[in-house]
N, C-alpha and C positions, 0 to 999 in steps of 0.2 A: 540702076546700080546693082539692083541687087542679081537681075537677068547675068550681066557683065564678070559676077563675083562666079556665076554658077560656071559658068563658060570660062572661064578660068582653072575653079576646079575640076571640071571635065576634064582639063588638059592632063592631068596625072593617071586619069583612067585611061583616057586612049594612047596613050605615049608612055603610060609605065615601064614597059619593057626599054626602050631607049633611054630613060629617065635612071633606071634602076643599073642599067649597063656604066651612065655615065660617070652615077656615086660609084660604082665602085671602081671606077676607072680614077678619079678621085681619089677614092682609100689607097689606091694602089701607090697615087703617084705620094700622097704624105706618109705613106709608109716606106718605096723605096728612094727616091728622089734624095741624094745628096748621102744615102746612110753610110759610106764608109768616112766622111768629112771628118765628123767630132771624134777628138780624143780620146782614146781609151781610156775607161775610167777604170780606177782600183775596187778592188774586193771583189763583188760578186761576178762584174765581167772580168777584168784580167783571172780569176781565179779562174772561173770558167772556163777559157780561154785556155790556159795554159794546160789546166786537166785535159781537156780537149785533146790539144798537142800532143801530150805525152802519150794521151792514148794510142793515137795516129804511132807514134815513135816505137812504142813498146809492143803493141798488139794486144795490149791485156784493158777491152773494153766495159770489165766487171767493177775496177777499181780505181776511184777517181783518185791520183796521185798531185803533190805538188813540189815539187824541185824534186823529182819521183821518189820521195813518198809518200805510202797515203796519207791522203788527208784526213784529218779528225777535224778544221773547222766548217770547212762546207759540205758537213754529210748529208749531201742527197744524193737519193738515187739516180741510177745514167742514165735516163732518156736524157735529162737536159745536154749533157755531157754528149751525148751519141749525136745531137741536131746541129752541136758544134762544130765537130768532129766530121759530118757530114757534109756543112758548109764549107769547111777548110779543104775537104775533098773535092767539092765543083769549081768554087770559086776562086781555091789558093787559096795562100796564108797571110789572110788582109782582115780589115776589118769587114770590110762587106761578107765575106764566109763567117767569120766572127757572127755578124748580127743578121744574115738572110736569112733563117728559117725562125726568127723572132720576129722576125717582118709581115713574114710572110703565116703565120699559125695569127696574128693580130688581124690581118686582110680575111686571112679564113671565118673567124672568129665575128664580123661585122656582116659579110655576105649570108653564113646561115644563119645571125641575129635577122637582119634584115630579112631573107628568106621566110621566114620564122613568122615575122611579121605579119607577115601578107595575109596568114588567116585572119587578121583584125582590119585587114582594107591595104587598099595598092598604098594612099596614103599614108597609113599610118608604119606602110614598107620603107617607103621614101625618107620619111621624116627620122625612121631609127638610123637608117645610113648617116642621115644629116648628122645628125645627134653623136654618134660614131665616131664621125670625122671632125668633129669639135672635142674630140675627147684629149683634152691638153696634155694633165699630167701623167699618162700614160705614155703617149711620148716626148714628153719630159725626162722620166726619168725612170729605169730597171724594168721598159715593158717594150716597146714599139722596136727602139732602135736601140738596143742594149742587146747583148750576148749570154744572158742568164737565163735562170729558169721561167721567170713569170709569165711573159709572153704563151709559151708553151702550156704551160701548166691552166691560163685567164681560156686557151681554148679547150681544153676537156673540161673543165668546170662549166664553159657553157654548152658545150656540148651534153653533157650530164643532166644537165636544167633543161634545156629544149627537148630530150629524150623524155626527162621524167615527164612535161607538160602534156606531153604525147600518150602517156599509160592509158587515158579513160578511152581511147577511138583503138589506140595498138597494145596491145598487151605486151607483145613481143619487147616493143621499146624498153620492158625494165631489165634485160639482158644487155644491151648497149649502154643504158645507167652503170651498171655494173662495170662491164669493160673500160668506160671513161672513167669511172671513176679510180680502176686501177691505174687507168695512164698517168692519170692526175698524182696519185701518191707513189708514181716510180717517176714522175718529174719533181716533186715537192715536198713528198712526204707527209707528215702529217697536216699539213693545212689541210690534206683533201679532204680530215674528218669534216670540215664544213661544210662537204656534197651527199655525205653520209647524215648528216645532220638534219639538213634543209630534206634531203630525199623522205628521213624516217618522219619526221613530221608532216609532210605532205600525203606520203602513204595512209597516215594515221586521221590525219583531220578531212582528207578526204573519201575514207572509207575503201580506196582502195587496195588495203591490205585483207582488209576481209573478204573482196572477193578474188583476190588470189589463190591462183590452184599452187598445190606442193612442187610439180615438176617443173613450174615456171619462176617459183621461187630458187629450189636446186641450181637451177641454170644459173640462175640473178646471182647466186652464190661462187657457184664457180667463176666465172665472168669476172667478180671485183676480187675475188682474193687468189685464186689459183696463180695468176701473173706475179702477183707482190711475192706468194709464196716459193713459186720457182728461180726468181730472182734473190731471195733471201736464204735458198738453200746455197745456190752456187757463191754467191757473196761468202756466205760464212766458212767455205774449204779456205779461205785468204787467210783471216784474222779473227776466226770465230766471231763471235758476241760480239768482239770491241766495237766493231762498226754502228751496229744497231744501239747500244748504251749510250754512245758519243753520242746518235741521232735524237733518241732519249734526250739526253742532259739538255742539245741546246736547241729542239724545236718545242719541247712540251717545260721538264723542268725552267731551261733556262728562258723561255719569253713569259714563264709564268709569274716565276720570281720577281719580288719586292723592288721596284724600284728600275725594272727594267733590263734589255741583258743589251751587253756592249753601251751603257748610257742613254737608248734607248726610249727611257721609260717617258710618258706622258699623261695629264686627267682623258679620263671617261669619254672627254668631250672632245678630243684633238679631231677624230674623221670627220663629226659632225661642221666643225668648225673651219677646219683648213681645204675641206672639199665639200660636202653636201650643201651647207649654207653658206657656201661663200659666192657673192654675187659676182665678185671678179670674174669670174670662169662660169661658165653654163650650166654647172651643176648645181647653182642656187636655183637659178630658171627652172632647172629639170624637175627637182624637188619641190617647189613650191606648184608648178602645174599637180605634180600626182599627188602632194596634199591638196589642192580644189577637187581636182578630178573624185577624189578618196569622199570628202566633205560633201559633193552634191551627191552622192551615192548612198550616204547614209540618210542626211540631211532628206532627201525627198528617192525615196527607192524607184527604179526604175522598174517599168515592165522588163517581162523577162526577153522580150523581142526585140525591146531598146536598149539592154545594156552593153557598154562598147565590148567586155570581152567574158565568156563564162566564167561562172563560181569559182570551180577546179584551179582555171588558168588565172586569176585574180589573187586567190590562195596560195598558190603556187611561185609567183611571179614577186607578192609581198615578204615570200619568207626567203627567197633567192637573196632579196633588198637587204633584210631585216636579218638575217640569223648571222652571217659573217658580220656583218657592221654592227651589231651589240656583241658579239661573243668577240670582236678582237676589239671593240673597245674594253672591254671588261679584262682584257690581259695587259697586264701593266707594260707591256714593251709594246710600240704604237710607232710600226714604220709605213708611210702609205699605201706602197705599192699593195699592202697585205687587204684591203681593201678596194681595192682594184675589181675581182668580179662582182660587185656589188652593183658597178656602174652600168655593168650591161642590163641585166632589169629596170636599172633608172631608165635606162632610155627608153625600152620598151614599153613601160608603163606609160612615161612620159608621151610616148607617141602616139598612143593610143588614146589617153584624155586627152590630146592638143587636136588631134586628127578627128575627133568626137565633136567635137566645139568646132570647128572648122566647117563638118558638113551638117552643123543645125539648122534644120529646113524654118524654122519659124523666126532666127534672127534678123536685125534689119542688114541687107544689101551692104550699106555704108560700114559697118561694124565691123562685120565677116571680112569686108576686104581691106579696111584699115588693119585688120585684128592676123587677117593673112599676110600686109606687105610688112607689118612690125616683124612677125617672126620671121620670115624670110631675111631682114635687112639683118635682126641679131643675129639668127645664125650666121648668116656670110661673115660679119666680124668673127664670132668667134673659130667658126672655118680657117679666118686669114690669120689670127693671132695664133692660130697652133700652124701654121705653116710660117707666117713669118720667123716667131718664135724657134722653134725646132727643128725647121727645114731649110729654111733658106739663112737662118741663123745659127745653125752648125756650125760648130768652129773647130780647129784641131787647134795644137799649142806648140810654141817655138821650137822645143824639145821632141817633140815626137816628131814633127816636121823636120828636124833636121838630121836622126838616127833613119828615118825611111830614106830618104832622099843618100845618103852615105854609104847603104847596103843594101844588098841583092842576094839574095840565097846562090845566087850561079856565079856570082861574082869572086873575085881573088879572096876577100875579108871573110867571107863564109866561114862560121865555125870559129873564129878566133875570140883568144881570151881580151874580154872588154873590162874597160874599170871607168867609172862613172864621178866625175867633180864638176858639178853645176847646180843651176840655179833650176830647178825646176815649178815651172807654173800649176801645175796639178795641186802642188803642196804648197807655193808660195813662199819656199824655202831654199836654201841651199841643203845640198844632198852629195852625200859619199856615198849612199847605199841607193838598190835599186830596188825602187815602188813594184808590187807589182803588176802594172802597167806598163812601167818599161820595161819592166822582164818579157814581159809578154809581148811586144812591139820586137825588141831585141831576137826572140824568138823566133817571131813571124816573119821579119827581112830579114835575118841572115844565121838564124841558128846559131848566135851568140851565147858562150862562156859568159856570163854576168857574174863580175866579183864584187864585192865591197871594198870600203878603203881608201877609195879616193886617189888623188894625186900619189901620196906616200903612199899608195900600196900601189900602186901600178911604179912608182922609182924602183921600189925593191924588185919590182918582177925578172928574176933574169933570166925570163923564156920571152916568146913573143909576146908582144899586148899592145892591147890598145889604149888610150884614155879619151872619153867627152870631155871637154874642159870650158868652163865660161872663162870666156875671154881677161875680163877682170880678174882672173884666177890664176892669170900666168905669171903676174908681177913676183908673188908667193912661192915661186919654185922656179930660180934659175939654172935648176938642174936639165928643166925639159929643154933648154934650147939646142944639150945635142941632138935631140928626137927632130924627128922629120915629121910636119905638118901634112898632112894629106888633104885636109878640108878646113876653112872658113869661112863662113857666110857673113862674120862683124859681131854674134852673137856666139856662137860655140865652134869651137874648133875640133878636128878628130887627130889626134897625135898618134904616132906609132913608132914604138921603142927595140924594133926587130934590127935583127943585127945588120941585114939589106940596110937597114934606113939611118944606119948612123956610118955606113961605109963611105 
């Protein structure tokens, strides 16, 4: 059994590289497979989205606008806004350029986690991809397949941590800390003090701040601020100050404040609860392994020849975990995604005590490969629950499905004024006004006028227009039946009130 268990694990060593291609062939297909399907959701993606657009429209890629003007609610800085913008460039004005390079910085994000790995064993390489790829609520929801910042931002962050792990072998790495770290707070702004954070701590308790030389400091210096600061000179010839005060108020004042900002607010314990211990999902698995792993370490100290990974990188690896996951617990506004880079050291850690216990030379035969086929079977669930889930379970909504299908940017309706009376599923409501999501949908097929108002504001219009209309809705205004129907599918119909169409 036990001969049978080893020859088994052998197979990761001689096949790693095919093994390693596979994950992330894998990562690839649960990050792009199916991502322009689900509907565009409101606030941070359509906002994004649309800044995006405008930018593309106006050519002024310093100032994120919305219904062009600037924005004050989603003051971040443009990288995110630029990856948007970039993607609406390759792929058109779809949701797939919407969320490709959110896709695709998450794929990045797993392969140099994985990579990364590999100094702790080909195994415990394999097992972070696994681990990766079970990563649920990430794409669930504002990371994997969404059009926002986080995505973007979850890869400098790790990028920043896997550089700093790097300091005691490369010095040089702490000028790459630096730089990611600026990408990071010109995608997000100030969350990134929490790569400033977890860096100055690790600097400190591992003593290598003290053997830093000054000109390698200088550098480190220039590197994280010089970028934020050249970007914050040309920002402020717009609007001066206002921009940075707004940024102020609502990523430091307002998620500090009492009680939470936008409703927000949550106890101490929601991360701990809704993702680290929650067994539903693999993150209780994850956590409860790097508590053992943690517990036999203290519990009985290992030689220095046996420990699965150095001091530094253990150090290093716990406060990546630990400093964002108590310091945004500790801030009364508690939204998950904000807790997001936290998971990548779960897994790490995680793969490293599983991967540990896996190749114990003195366990029984029967154990190791009972102990092997159980984690293999849970992963593969949790693998298929974030693919059936998120992938194969993407959904788009009647409404958005029916404004794509209706308009074509090269098309006659191009550009014209729209007025919206329906029932929208997004909100679960009926609606005269437009979400913005369908502003942004509107946008993206056909450079749509979006008005408000409804039916009676599109009767008054007497220029060209359009109206969405649910069907149900026609009863209530026997005025449209001079209007000429262009489109109904049995659920909404697209009227138009242009003087061709009542001729």
């Amino acid at each position: 059994m036990k001969r049978a268990y080893r020859s088994l694990l052998g197979l990761t060593e001689t096949y790693y590289p095919i093994l390693f291609a596979a994950l992330v062939c894998a990562a690839a297909f649960l990050c792009f497979r199916c991502l322009g399907v689900k509907a565009i959701d409101s606030w941070d993606e359509a906002r994004h989205g649309i800044s995006a657009y405008e930018m593309l429209q106006s050519g002024n890629y310093l100032v994120n606008t919305y219904l062009g003007e600037p924005d004050y609610w989603n003051v971040k800085p443009p990288l995110s806004f630029w990856s948007v913008a970039a993607g609406f460039a390759l792929f058109g004005y779809n949701a797939v350029g919407l969320r490709f390079f959110s896709a695709l910085a998450y794929l990045i994000t797993c392969v140099c986690a994985g990579l990364f790995a590999r100094r702790y064993g080909k195994l415990a390489s394999l097992l972070t991809m696994v681990f990766l790829c079970a990563n649920y609520f990430p794409f669930k929801a504002h990371l994997v397949r969404a059009g926002d910042a986080d995505s973007l931002y979850l890869l400098f962050f790790t990028l920043a941590m896997l550089c700093m792990l790097k300091l005691g072998k490369n010095g040089r790495m702490l000028s790459l800390c630096g730089l990611f770290f600026a990408l990071a707070f010109l995608t997000k702004s100030f969350h990134a003090l929490m790569i400033a954070a977890v860096g100055g701590l690790f600097l400190l308790m591992t003593g290598e701040f003290k053997r830093m030389k000054a000109g390698r400091f200088l550098l480190f210096l220039g590197c994280a601020f010089l970028p934020v600061l050249l970007w914050a000179v040309f920002r402020c010839q717009y609007d001066g100050l206002t921009f940075f005060r707004e940024m102020y108020a609502a990523d430091i004042a307002g998620r500090t404040a009492s009680g939470g900002l936008e409703g927000h607010g949550a106890p101490f314990s929601f991360y701990l609860t809704s993702i680290f211990w929650n067994f539903d999902y693999i993150y209780g698995w994850l956590t409860l392994a790097v508590l053992l792993g943690i517990l036999v370490l203290w519990i009985r100290p290992l030689r220095k020849k046996d420990s699965p990974l150095p001091d530094a990188d253990l150090c290093g690896l716990l406060l990546w975990l630990l400093v964002p996951l108590l310091g945004f617990s500790a801030v009364s506004t508690k939204l998950m995604w904000y807790v997001y880079p936290c998971i990548v050291p779960l897994c790490l850690l995680a793969a490293v005590f599983v991967s540990s216990f896996l190749r114990m030379e003195k366990a029984p035969g029967a154990l190791m490969l009972a102990s092997g086929l159980l984690l293999a079977a849970g992963s593969a669930r949790f693998v298929w629950e974030n693919y059936a889930d998120n992938v194969r379970g993407a959904r788009g909504n009647d409404l958005q499905t029916f404004v794509s299908e209706q308009f074509d940017r090269d098309g006659d309706l191009a550009g014209r004024t729209v007025y919206l009376d329906a029932y929208d599923p997004f909100l679960y409501a009926n609606t005269e006004t437009w979400e913005q999501n369908m502003r942004l949908l509107a946008m993206l097929e056909g450079d749509l006028d979006c008005r408000d108002g409804g039916a009676e504001a599109f009767l008054r219009d007497e220029g060209d227009a359009l109206l969405i209309l649910s069907i149900p809705f026609l009863e209530d205004y026997p005025e449209l039946s001079s209007c000429r129907v262009l489109a109904d599918n049995g659920q909404y119909m697209l009227i138009d009130n242009s003087s061709a169409s009542r001729e």
